[in-house]
N, C-alpha and C positions, 0 to 999 in steps of 0.2 A: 938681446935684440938692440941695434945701435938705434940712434935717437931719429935716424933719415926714415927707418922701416918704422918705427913707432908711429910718426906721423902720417906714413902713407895710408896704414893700415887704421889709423883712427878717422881718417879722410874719407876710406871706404865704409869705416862702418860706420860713420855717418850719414854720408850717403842713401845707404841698404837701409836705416833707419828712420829715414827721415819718411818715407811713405806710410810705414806703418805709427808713426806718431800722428802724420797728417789723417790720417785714418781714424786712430784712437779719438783724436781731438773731436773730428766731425760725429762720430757714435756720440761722443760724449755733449755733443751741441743738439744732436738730435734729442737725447734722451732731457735736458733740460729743457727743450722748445716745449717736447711731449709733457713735460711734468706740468707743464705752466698753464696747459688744458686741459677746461673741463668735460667730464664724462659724456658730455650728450656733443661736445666737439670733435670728438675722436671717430673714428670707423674701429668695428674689428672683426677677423674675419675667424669663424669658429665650424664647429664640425654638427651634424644634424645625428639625431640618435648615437650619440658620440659611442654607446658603452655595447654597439652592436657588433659583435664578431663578424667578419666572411662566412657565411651558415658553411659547417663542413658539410662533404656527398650525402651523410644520412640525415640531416636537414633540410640541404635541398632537395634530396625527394622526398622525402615525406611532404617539404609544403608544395612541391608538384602533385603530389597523388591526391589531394585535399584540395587545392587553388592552385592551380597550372596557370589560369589565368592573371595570376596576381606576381607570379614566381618573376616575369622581367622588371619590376618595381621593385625585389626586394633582392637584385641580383647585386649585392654592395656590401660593405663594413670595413670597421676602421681598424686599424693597429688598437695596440693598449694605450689606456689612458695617458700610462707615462709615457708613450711616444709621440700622442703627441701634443703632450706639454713641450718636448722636446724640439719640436715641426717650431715651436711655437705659435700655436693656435692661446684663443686667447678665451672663445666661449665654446661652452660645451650642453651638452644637452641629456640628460639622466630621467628613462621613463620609471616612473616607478606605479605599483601596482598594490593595493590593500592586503593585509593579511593579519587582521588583530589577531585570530587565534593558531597560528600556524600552519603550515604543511598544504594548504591552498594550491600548489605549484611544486611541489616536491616530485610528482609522479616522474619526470623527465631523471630525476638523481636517483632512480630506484638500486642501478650497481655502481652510485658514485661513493666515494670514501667516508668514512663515518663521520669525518668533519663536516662533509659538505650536506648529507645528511641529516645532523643534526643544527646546524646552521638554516636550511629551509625548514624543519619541522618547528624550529622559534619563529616566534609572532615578531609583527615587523615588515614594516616598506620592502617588497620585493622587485628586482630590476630582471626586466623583460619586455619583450616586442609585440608578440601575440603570444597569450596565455594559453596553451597546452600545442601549441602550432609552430613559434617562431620566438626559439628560448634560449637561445646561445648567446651570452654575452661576456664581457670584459670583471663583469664584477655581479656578482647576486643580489646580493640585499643594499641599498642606499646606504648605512650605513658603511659598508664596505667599499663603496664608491666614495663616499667621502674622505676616509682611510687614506685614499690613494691622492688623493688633493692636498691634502695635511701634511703626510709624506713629502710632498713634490714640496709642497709651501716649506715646511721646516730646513729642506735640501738648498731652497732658494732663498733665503732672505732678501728683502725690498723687492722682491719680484714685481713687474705689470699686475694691474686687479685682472683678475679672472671672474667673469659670467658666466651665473651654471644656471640653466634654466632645468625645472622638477617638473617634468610632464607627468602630472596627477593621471591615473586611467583607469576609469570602470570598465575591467575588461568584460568584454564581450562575454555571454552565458552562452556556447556551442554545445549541445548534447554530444559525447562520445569523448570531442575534446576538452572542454571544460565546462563540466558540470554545476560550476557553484554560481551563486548569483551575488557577486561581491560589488560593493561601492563603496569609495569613501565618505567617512561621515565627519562631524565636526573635531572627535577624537583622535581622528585618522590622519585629518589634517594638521592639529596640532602635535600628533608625536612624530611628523616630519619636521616643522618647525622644531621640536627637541634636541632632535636627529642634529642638526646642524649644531645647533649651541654645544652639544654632548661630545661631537666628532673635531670640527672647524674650532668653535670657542667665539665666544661673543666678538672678542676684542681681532679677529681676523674676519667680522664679517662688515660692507655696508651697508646699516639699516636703514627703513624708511624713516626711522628716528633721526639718523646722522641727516639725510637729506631736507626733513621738514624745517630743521632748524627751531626759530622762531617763527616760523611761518603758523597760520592758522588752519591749514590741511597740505597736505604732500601737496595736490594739485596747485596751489597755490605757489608753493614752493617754487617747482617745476616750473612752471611757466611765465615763473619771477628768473629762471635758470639759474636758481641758485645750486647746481650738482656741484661735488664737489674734483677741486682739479687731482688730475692722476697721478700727482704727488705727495698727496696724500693718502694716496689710495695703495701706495707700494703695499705688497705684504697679503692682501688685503679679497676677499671676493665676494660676490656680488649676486643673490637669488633671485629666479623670478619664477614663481608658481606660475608653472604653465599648464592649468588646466579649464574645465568647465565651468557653467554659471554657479551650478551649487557650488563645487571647491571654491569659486571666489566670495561669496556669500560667506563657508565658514571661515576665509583666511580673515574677512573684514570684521567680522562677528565679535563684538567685546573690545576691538580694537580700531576704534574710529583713526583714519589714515595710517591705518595700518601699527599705530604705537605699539609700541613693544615687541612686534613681528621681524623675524629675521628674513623673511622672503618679500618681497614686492609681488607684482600681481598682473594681469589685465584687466583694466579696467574701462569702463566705456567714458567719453572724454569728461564728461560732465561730472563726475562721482571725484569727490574729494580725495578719494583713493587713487587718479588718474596719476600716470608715470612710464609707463609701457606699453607698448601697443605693438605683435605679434601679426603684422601684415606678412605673407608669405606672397604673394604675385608681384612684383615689382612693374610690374610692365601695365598691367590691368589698372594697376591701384597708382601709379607715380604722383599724381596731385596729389591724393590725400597722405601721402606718405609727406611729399614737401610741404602741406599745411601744418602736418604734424609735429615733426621738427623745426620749424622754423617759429612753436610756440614754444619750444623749449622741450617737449615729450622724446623719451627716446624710440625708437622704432626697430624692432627684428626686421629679418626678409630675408631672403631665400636666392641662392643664384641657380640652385638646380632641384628637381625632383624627379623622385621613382627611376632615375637615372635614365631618362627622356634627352636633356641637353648632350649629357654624356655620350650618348647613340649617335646622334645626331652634331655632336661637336656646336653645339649653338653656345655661345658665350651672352646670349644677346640678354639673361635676365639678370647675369652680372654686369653690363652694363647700367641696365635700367637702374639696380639696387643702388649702385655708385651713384647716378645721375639727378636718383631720387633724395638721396641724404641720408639712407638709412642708415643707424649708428654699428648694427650688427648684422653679418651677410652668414649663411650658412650656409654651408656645404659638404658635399660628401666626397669632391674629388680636388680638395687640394693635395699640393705636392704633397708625395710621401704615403698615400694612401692606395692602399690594395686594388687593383686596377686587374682583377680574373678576366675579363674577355679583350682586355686591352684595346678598350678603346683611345687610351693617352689622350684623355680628354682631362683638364687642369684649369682651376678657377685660383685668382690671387689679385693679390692688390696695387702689383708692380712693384713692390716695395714688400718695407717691415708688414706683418699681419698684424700690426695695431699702428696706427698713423692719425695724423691730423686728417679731418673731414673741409675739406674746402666747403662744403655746400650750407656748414653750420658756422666755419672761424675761417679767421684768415690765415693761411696756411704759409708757414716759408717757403721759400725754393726747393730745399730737401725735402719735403714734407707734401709734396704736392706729386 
């Protein structure tokens, strides 16, 4: 090739080049702006009952035959976990359910494979929706849910922090459907706290240790805003026991602001413990959600439920969530997720699903 074509062709492919560098560059300015803020700065938009399947036809009728009335509420679910790490969601939400001595919840795997069999018949945090009613999920046991975060994390290195909220649950005691009368107790609570150190590893989780600092209680911390910024956070994820007053009772128990605990909590504002706060109405609640954040507390909230908005195509409580400052918005119909009666009904952030929060920092032009 004579020296005249050399140059034409290094002309053009400069040119064709020059977009996706301007491109790289800006990724690459966003991801620095983002790194530079802190946790309770940011929004991010995550999935609600993350690890629940689309019920197939012989779940949905049975939980018609049982609650007919309940069946348009739970007419929803998400891909696998890995997918949507993939979506880029950013929190996720894992119910799990007592079982110190095994096999509690087994009855549904009666013709399933001897692994999966002898996997529900071990003691150990079990993952489910409604216990002997609404049991089809993405992973069985918590621990196995974590498995699949560990995975993604080792796949990803300096990844965005990830938020997994542990919705603790005393299921319900239904005669025919489930018989037993289980709750967790302060044991119960602690070998989920295990669960994480065992599966995740200390050094991949933020604790309320990392956040206290030197402060003299987390709440203090918190509302000193000392979180730390999400560049340090690469790699890195993020618990919050989301369960009842007892579970928060034994998460605090031995462990004044939470020391030594791999999970944070709900706490009521006042309690030394205070850090998160699980408002779900965004529209009902919007002052106290901006009071909240604006001392520094991070705040969940919800842009849709029982797949109500979805019906109805109303976007209006992801507005509110936006408008209010909450740092975490859940949902169940972002892009990419299972959409059986097609409603094309889609909740997002116009953007990246983890972004700067105008309502908490000042945000750049990208980023806004």
């Amino acid at each position: 090739m004579n020296t005249v074509w050399k140059r034409a062709f290094a002309t053009v492919a400069m040119a064709l080049a020059l977009p996706l560098l301007a491109g790289t560059a800006a990724r690459a300015a966003d991801d620095t702006a983002l790194d530079a803020l802190k946790l309770n700065q940011v929004r991010m938009l995550g999935s609600h009952n993350s690890y629940r399947r689309l019920p197939s036809p012989g779940e949905e009728q049975r939980i018609k035959a049982v609650a007919l009335k309940y069946w348009p509420g739970l007419d929803y679910g998400h891909p696998p976990l890995e997918s949507q790490l993939a979506l880029g969601l950013h929190q996720f939400e894992i119910d799990v359910a007592p079982d110190a001595k095994g096999g509690a919840y087994a009855s549904p795997y009666a013709d399933a494979t001897p692994e999966v069999k002898a996997l529900m018949a071990a003691p150990g945090a079990k993952v489910l929706h409604v216990a002997g009613l609404d049991t089809e999920v993405h992973c069985l046991t918590f621990r196995k849910c974590l498995a699949i975060f560990a995975r993604w994390s080792d796949a990803h290195p300096g990844h965005e922090p990830v938020v997994i909220l542990v919705n603790s649950v005393d299921p319900l005691h239904i005669p025919v459907l489930f018989p037993y009368d289980l709750k967790f107790d302060q044991a119960g609570i602690d070998e989920i706290n295990q669960d994480i150190i065992d599966v995740i590893g200390r050094n991949r989780v933020v604790t309320p240790d990392e956040v206290r600092g030197e402060h003299a209680t987390l709440r203090e911390a918190v509302t000193a805003k000392s979180w730390p910024k999400l560049g340090s956070m690469r790699g890195k994820f993020l618990f919050v026991l989301d369960g009842n007053d007892a579970h928060e009772v034994f998460l605090r128990t031995g462990h004044p602001s939470l020391k030594g605990r791999m999970m944070f909590g709900w706490f009521d504002e006042d309690r030394p413990e205070a850090a998160f706060f699980n408002i779900q109405d965004p529209i009902k609640n919007q002052d106290r959600i901006r009071s909240l954040v604006g001392q520094g507390f991070i705040v969940r909230s919800r842009s849709d439920e029982d797949t109500k908005e979805a019906r109805t195509r109303d976007g209006g409580k992801m507005k509110s969530a936006l408008s209010s400052g909450a740092q975490i918005v859940s949902s169940d119909y972002y892009a990419g997720v299972p959409d059986p009666e097609g409603f094309g009904f889609t909740v997002d952030f116009e953007g990246p699903m983890i972004r700067c929060n105008e309502v908490t920092a000042t945000c750049p032009p990208t980023q806004r």
